[in-house]
C-alpha positions as a printed NumPy array, in Angstrom:
array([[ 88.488, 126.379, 101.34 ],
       [ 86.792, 123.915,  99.077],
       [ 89.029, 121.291,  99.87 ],
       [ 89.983, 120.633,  96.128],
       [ 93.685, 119.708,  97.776],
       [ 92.782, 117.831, 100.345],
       [ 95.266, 114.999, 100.288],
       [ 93.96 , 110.877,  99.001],
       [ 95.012, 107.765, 100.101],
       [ 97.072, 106.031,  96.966],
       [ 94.497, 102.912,  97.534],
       [ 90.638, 102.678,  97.525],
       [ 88.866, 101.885, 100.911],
       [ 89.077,  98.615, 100.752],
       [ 92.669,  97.943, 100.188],
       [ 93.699, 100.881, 102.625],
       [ 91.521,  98.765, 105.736],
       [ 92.939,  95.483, 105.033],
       [ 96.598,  96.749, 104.903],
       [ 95.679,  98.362, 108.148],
       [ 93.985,  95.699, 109.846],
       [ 96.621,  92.973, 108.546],
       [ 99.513,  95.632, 110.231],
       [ 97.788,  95.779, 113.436],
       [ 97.905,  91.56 , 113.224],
       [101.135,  91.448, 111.987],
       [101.799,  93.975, 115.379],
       [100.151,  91.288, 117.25 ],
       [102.198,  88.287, 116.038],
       [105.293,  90.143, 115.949],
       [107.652,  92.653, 118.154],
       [106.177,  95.891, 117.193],
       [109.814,  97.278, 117.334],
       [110.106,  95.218, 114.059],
       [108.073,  97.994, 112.082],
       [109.148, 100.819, 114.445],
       [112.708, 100.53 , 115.031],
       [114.497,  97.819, 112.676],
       [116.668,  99.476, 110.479],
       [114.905,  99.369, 106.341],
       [116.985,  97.517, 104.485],
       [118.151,  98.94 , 101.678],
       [119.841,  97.93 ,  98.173],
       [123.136,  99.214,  99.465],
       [126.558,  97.826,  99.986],
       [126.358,  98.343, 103.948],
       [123.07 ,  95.63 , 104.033],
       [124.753,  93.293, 101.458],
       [128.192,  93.584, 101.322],
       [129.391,  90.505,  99.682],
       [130.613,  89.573,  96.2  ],
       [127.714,  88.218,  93.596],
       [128.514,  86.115,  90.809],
       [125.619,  84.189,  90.305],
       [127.447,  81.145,  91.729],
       [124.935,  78.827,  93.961],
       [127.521,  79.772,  97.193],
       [126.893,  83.207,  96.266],
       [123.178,  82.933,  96.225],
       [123.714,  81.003,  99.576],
       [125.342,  83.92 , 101.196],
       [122.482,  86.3  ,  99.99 ],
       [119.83 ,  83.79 , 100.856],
       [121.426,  83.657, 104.695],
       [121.833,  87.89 , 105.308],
       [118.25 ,  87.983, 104.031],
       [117.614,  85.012, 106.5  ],
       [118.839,  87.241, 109.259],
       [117.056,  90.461, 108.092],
       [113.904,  88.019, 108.086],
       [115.004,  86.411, 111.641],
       [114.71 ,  82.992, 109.934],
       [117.091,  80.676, 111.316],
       [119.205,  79.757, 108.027],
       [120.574,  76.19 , 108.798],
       [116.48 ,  75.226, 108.405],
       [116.298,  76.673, 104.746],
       [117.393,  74.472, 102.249],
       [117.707,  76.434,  98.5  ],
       [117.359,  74.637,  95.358],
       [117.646,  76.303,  91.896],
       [115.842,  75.249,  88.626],
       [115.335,  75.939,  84.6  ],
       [111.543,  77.103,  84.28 ],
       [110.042,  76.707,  80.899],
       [108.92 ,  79.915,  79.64 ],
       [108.712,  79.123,  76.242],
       [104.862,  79.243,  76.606],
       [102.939,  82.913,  76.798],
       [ 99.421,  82.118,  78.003],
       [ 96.258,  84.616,  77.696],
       [ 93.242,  84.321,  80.286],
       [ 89.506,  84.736,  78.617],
       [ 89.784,  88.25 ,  78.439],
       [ 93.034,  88.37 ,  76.69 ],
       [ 95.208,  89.209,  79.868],
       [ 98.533,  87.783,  80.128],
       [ 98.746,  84.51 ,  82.66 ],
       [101.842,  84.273,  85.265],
       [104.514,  82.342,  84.221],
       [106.432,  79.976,  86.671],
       [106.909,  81.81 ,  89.744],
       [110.052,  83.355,  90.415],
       [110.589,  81.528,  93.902],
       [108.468,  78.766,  95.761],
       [108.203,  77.502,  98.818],
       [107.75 ,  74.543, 101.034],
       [108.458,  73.085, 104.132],
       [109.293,  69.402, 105.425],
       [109.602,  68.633, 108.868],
       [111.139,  71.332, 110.384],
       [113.298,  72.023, 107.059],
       [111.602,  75.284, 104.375],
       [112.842,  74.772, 100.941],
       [113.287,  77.707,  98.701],
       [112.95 ,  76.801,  94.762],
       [113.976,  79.426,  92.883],
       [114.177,  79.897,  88.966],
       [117.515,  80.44 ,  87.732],
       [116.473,  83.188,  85.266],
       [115.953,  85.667,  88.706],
       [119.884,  85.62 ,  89.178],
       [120.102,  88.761,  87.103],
       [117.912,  91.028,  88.748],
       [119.933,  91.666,  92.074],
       [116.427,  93.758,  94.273],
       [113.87 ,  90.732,  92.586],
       [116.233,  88.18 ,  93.909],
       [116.403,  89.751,  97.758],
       [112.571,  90.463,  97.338],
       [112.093,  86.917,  96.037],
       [113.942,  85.505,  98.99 ],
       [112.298,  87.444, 101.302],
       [108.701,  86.66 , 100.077],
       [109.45 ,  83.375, 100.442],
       [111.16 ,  83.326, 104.028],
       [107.805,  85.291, 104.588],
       [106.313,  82.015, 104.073],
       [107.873,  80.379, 106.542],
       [107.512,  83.053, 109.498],
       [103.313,  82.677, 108.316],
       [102.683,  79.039, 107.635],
       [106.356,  77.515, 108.936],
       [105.81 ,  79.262, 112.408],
       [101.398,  77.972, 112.148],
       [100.473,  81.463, 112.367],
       [ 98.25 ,  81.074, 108.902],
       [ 97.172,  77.964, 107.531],
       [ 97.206,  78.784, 103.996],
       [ 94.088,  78.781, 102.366],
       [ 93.506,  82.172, 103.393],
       [ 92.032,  84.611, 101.076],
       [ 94.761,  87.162, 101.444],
       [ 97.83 ,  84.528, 102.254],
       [100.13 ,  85.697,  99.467],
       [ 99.175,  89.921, 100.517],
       [ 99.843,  89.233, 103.86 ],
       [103.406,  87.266, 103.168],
       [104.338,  90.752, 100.927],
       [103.004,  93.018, 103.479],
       [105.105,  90.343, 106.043],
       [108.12 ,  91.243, 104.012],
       [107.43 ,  95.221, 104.526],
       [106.768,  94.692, 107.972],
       [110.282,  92.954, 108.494],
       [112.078,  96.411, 106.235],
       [112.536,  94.698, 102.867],
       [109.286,  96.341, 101.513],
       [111.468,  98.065,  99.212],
       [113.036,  95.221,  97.573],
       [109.373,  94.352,  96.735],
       [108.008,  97.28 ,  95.967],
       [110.168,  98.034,  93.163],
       [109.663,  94.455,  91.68 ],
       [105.684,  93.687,  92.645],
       [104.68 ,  90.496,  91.5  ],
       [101.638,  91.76 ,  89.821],
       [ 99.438,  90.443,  87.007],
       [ 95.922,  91.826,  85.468],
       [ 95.148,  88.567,  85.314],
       [ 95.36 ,  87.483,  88.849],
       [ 92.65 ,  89.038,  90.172],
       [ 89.654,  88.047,  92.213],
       [ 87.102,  89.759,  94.433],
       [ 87.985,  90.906,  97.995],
       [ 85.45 ,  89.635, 100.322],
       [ 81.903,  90.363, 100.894],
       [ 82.496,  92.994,  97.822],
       [ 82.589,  92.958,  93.94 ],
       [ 85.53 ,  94.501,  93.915],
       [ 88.879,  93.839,  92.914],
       [ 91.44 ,  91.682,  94.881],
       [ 95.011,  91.35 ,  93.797],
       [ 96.773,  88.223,  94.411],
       [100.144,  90.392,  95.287],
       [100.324,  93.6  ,  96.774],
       [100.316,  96.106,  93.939],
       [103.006,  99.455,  93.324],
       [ 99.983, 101.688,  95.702],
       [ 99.403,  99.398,  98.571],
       [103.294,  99.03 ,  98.986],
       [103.049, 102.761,  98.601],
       [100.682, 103.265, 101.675],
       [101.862, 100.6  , 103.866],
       [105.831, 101.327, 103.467],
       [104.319, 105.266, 104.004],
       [103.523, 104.059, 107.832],
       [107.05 , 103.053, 108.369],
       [108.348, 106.746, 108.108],
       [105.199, 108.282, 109.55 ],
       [104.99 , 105.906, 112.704],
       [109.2  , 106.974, 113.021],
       [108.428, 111.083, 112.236],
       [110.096, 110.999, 108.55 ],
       [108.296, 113.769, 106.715],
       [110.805, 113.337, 103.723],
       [113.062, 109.966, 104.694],
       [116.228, 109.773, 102.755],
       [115.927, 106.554, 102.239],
       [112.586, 106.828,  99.542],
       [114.939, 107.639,  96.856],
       [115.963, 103.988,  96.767],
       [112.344, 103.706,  95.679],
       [111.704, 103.215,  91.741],
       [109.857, 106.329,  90.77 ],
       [106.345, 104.736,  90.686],
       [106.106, 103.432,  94.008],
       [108.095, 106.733,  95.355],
       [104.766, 108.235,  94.165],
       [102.697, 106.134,  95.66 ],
       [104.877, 105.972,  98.585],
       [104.73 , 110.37 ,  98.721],
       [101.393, 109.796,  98.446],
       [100.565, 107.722, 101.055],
       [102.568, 109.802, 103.52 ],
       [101.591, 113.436, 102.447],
       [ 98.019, 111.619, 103.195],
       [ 99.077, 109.917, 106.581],
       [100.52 , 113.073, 107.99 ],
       [ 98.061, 115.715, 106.828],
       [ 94.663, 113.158, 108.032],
       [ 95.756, 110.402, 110.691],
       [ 93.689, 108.535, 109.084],
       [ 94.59 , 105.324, 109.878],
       [ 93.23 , 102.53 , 112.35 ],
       [ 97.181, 101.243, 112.606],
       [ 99.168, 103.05 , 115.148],
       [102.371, 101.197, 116.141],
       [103.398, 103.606, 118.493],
       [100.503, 103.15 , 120.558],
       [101.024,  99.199, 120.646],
       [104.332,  99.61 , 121.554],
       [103.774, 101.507, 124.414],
       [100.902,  99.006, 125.49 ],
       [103.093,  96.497, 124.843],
       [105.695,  98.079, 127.255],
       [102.753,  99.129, 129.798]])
């Protein structure tokens, strides 16, 4: 009656139209059957079966199933592991703690992507597949030419890449995120995130299971309990309003049309 339940979008309006407009380009560069009928990969031993000891083979084997999950040919990614100093705890002006050395990085010669990764992810099993997959994100965005790089939003989209491809939960329950690393979105004075934050993995993972008809997917309890909020959120908001300017369903069929 007074609408005092009405459900909200987990993200302001800003966030919620770029992670729709980037999911109707990502819907353009891709198969839309990628976000509407791959299988989500989950932290379970039918998506990653083999043995883990930390062992640079063993990384190898994870780094090549999340190749595949990616569709990133893995004979043209080369991985490299490395010590990162972190020794050093930087502050920005306003006292907020500064990144360390990343986690993963990426680059790509010739036809070849190198992964880097720090040796001191090897212990955390979902950063490690989300790390790898951020970074093979790279290489679908700039190794494939479809960004150049020195876009404003090039490390969002390569996250919301990696929830487009059904890792988004590897991510989402390890966001890179930093109060320091923000900057203004475009045209605004509001905040921009470098990464995708715990709500806008919320709302754009929450499109997966509306665009396939999950009112309550199984598979959300794999999701640490903050972005299983934001996630609820999201699709208690998607299914009760349609509001939403991406609607994969639609481009599939005019892609099939």
């Amino acid at each position: 009656m007074f609408g005092w339940f009405q459900p909200t979008c987990p993200v302001d309006a800003t966030a919620k139209r770029w992670i729709e407009e980037r999911l109707n380009w990502l819907a353009r560069e891709f198969p839309t059957n990628v976000f509407t009928e791959k299988p989500l990969i989950l932290p379970t031993a039918e998506f990653f079966p083999d043995a883990f000891d930390g062992s640079h083979q063993s990384l190898r084997t994870m780094l090549d199933r999340v190749c595949g999950y990616m569709d990133v040919e893995p004979s043209r990614v080369e991985l490299r592991t490395h010590q990162a100093n972190r020794n050093l705890w930087l502050v920005n002006d306003a006292g907020k703690p500064l990144p360390g050395a990343p986690a993963g990085t990426y680059e790509q010669y010739a036809h070849r992507f190198i992964i880097r990764l720090d040796e001191a992810e090897i212990d955390d099993l979902i950063g490690l597949v989300g790390t790898f997959a951020h970074e093979l994100a790279h290489a679908k965005l700039l190794g494939e030419r479809r960004l150049r790089g020195d876009e404003f939003d090039n490390e969002l989209l390569t996250d919301l890449t990696v929830v487009f491809h059904g890792l988004g939960i590897f991510l989402a329950n390890s966001p890179r995120h930093w109060d320091s690393q923000f900057s203004k979105w475009p045209g605004t004075e509001l905040k921009k995130p470098e990464y995708m934050t715990s709500p806008m993995f919320g709302y754009s993972i929450a499109h997966i299971a509306w665009s396939r008809g999950e009112r309550s997917p199984e598979w959300a309890r794999y999701l640490h309990p903050s972005a299983r909020t934001n996630f609820k959120q999201g699709l208690g908001f998607l299914w009760k309003t349609r509001d939403t300017t991406f609607n994969p369903l639609r481009l599939a069929k005019a892609e099939n049309d």
